[in-house]
C-alpha positions as CSV (number, residue, x, y, z in Angstrom):
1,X,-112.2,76.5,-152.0
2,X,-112.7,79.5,-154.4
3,X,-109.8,77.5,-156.7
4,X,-111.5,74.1,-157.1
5,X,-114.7,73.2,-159.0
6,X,-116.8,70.7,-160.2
7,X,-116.0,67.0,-158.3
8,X,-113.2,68.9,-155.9
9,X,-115.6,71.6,-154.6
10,X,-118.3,69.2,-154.1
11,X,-116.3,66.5,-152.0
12,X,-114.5,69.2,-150.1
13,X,-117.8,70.7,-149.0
14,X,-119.6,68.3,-147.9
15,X,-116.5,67.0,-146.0
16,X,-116.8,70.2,-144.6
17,X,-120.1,69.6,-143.1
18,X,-119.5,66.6,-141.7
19,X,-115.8,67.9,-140.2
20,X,-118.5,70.5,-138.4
21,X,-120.7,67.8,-136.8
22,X,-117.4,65.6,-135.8
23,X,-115.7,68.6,-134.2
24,X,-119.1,69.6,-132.7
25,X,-119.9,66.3,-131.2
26,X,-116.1,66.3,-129.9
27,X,-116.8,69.2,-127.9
28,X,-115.4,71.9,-130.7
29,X,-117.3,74.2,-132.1
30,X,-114.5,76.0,-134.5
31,X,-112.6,74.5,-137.6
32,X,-109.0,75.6,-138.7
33,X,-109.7,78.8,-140.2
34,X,-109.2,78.4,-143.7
35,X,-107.4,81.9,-143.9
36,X,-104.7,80.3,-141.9
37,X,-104.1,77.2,-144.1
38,X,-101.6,78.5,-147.0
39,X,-101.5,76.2,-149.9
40,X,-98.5,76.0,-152.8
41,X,-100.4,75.7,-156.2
42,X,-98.1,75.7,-158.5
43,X,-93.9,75.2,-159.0
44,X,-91.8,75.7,-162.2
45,X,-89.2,73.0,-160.5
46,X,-91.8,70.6,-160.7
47,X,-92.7,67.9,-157.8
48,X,-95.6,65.9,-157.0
49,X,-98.2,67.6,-154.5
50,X,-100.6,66.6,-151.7
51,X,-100.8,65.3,-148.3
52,X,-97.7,63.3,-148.3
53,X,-95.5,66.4,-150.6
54,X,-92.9,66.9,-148.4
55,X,-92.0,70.6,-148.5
56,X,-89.3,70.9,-145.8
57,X,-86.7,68.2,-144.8
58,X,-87.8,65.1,-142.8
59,X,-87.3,65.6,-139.2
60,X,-87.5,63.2,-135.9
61,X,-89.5,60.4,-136.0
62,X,-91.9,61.3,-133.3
63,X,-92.4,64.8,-135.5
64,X,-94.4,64.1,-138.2
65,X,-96.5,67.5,-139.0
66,X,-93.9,69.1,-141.5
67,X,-95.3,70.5,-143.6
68,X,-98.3,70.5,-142.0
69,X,-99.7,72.2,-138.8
70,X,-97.2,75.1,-137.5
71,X,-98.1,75.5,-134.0
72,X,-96.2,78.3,-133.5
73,X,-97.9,79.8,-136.5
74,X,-101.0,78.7,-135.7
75,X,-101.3,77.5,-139.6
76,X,-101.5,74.9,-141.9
77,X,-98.8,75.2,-144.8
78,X,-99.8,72.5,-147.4
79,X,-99.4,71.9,-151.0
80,X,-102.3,70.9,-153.8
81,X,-102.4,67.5,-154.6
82,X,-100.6,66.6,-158.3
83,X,-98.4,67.8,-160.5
84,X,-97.0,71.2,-159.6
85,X,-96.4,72.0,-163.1
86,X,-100.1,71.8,-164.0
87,X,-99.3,69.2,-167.3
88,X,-100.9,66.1,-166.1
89,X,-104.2,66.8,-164.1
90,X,-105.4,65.0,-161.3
91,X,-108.4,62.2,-162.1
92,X,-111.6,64.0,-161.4
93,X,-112.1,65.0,-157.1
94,X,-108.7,63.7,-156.2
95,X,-107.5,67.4,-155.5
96,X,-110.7,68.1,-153.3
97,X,-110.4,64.9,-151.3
98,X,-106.8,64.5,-150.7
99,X,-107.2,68.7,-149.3
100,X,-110.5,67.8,-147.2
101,X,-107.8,65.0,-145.9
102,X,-105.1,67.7,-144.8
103,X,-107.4,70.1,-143.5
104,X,-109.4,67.7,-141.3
105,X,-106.2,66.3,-140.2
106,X,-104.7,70.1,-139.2
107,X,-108.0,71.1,-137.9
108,X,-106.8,68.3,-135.1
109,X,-103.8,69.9,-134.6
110,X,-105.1,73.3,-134.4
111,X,-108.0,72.2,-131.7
112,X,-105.1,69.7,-129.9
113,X,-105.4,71.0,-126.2
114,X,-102.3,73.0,-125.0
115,X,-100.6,74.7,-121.9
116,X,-97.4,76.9,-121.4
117,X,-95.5,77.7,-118.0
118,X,-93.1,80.4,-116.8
119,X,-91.5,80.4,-113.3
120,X,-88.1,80.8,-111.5
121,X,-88.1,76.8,-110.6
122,X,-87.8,75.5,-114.1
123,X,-84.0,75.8,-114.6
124,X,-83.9,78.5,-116.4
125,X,-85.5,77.3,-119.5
126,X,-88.1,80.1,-119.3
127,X,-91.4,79.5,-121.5
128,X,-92.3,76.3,-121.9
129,X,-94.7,74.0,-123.2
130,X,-95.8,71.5,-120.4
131,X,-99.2,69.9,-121.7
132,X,-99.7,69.0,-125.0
133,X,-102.8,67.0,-125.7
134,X,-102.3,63.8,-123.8
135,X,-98.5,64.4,-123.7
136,X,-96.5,66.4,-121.1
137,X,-93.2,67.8,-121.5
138,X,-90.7,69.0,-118.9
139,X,-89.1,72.0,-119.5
140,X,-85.6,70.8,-120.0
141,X,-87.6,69.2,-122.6
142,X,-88.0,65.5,-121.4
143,X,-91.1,64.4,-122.5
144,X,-93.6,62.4,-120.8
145,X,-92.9,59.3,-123.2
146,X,-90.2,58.3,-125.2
147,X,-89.6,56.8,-129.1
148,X,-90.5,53.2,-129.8
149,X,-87.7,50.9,-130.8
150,X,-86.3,51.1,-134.4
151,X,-88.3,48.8,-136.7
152,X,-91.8,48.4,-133.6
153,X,-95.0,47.6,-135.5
154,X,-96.8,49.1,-132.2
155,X,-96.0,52.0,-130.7
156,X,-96.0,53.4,-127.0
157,X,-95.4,56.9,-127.8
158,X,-98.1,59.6,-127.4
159,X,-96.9,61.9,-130.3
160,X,-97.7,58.8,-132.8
161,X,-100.5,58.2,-130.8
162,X,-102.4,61.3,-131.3
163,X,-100.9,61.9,-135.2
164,X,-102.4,58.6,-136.0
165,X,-105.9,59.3,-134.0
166,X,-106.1,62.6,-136.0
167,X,-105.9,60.6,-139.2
168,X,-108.1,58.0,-138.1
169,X,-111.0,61.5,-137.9
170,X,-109.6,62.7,-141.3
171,X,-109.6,59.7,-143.3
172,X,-113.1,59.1,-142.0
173,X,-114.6,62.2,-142.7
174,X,-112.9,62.3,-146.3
175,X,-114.6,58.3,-146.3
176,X,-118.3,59.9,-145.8
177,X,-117.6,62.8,-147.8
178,X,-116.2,60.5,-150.7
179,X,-119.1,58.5,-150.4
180,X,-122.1,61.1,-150.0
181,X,-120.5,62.8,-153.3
182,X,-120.2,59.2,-155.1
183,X,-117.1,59.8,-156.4
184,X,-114.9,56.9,-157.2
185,X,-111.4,55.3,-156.6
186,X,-109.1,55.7,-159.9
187,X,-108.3,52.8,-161.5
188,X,-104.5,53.5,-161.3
189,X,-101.4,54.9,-160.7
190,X,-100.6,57.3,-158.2
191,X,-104.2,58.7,-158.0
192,X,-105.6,55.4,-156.9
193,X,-103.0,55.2,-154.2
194,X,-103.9,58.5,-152.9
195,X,-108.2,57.6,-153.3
196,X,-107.2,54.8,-150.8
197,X,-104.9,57.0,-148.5
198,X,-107.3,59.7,-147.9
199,X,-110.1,57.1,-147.2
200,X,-107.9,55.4,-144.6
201,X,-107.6,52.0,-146.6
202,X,-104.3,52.4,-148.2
203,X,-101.4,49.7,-147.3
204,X,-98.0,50.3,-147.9
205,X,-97.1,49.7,-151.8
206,X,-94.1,49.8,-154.0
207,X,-92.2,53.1,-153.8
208,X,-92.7,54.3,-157.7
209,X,-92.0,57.6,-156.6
210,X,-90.9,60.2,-154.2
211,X,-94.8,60.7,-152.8
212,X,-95.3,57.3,-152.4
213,X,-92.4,56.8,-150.9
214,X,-93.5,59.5,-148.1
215,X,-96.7,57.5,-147.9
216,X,-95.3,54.9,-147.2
217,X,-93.0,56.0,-144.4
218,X,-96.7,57.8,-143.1
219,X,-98.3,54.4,-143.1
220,X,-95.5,52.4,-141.7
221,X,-94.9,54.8,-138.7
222,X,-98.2,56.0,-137.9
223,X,-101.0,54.5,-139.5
224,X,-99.9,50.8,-139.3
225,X,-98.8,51.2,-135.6
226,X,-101.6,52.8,-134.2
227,X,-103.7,50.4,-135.4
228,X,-101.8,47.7,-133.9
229,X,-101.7,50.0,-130.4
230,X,-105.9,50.3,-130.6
231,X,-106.2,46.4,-131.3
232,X,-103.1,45.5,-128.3
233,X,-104.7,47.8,-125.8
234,X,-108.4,48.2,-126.8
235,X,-109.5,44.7,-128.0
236,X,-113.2,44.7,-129.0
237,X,-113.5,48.1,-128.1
238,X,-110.6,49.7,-129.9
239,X,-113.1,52.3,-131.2
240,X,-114.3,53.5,-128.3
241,X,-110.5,53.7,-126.8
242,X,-110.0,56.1,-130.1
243,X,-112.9,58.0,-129.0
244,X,-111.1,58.5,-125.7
245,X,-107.8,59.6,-126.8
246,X,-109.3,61.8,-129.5
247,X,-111.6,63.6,-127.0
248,X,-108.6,63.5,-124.2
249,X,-106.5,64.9,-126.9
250,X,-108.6,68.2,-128.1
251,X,-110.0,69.0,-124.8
252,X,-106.8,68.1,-122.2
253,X,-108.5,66.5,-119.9
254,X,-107.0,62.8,-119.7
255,X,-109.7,61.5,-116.6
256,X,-111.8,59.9,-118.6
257,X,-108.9,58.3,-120.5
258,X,-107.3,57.3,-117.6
259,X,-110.4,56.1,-116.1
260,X,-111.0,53.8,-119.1
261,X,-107.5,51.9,-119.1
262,X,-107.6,51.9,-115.2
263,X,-111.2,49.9,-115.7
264,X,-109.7,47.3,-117.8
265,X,-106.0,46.8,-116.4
266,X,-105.5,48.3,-112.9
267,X,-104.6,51.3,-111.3
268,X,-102.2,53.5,-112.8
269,X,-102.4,52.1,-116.7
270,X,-101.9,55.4,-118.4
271,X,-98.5,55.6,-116.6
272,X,-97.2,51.8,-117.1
273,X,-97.8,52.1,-120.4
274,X,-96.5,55.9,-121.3
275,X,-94.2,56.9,-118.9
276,X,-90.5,57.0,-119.7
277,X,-88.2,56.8,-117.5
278,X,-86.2,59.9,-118.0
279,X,-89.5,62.0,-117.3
280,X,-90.0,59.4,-114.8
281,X,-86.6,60.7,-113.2
């Protein structure tokens, strides 16, 4: 905060309000501590900053938070939105609400229910951990649902599942915040590509550079098929069913979710449709 002004500051604090209520009406009553979130400013080499910079290598497709959340940092390592080298500024609150995007987003992570276990039954593995949101892992390290196909548009897996409910909270708060402040999408370039993103309306668009080619691969594995997962599985109520798995996600308690497929498809949903068969085994 104490590094941005004018449009930035005011869109990133009155996102900041609003992340408040959300998390307070999910049950949370702490944000991300903003000590913990470490931001690159600046870079002699160059490079194009934001949500989508891609500071370390890209890893498996079902683990999407680098940079992003650390959990075994407990912070957020980010980078500011634009040009690292300072010559070209950002178009007037882009740097405020692409940040109020990331930090919303790891304030998800950071809240994202969790549970470790030690004992002499687990193979020798030692510390391990077994809940994580609405996904379980064994401690040989199965976990409790496996990749989609190559190439899905929907997705199965619970790791996408809760990435792409955490945007669906950041995207909106950065929406209300954008639009309380008044501040308007840029006309062009990459700017008006990252407006869209961090308001949740962005599609995937030609690749013109190295960001939005990283937006792109955001969009097409999370974003795009966790939409398609809330429409196949929720219908008319795919909002409420995003309620549910946010909710079940920061607070680890999946009876409610459960309870809500098992109303609308049977007994035992939650495992028909997540359950792999090697965790299965």
């Amino acid at each position: 905060m104490a590094d941005l002004s004018g449009p930035d500051t005011e869109v990133f604090a009155a996102g900041l309000e609003l992340a408040r209520d959300r998390f307070a009406a999910l049950g949370q009553s702490e944000l991300l501590p903003q000590e913990r979130v470490f931001m690159a400013v600046a870079s002699t080499a160059g490079g194009f900053g934001g949500f989508h910079d891609r500071l370390l290598p890209r890893r498996t497709p079902d683990d999407t938070q680098a940079p992003g959340y650390r959990y075994v940092q407990a912070a957020a390592v980010i980078s500011r939105y634009g040009d690292r080298t300072g010559i070209t500024p950002a178009a007037p609150g882009m740097v405020g609400a692409d940040l109020l995007h990331a930090y919303v987003h790891d304030c998800c992570h950071f809240l994202t229910f969790r549970s470790y276990r030690l004992g002499a039954d687990d193979g020798g593995y030692g510390i391990h951990r077994s809940q994580h949101g609405i996904n379980f892992r064994r401690a040989s390290g199965s976990t409790y649902s496996s990749r989609d196909p190559q190439g899905s548009t929907t997705t199965r897996n619970l790791g996408v599942i809760m990435e792409g409910a955490f945007d669906v909270d950041a995207t909106t708060v950065t929406r209300e915040a954008v639009t309380k402040t008044g501040l308007s999408c840029p006309p062009g370039g990459i700017d008006h590509h990252a407006f869209l993103d961090a308001v949740g309306e962005v599609q995937a668009v030609p690749a013109t550079a190295p960001w939005l080619e990283s937006m792109n691969g955001y969009v097409q594995g999370i974003n795009a098929p966790y939409d398609v997962f809330l429409s196949e599985v929720g219908g008319p109520d795919s909002q409420e069913l995003h309620e549910v798995i946010i909710t079940a996600t920061l607070g680890g308690n999946l009876v409610t979710l459960q309870s809500w497929l098992d109303e609308r498809y049977g007994p035992g949903e939650f495992t028909a449709l997540f359950r792999s068969e090697t965790y299965a085994a």
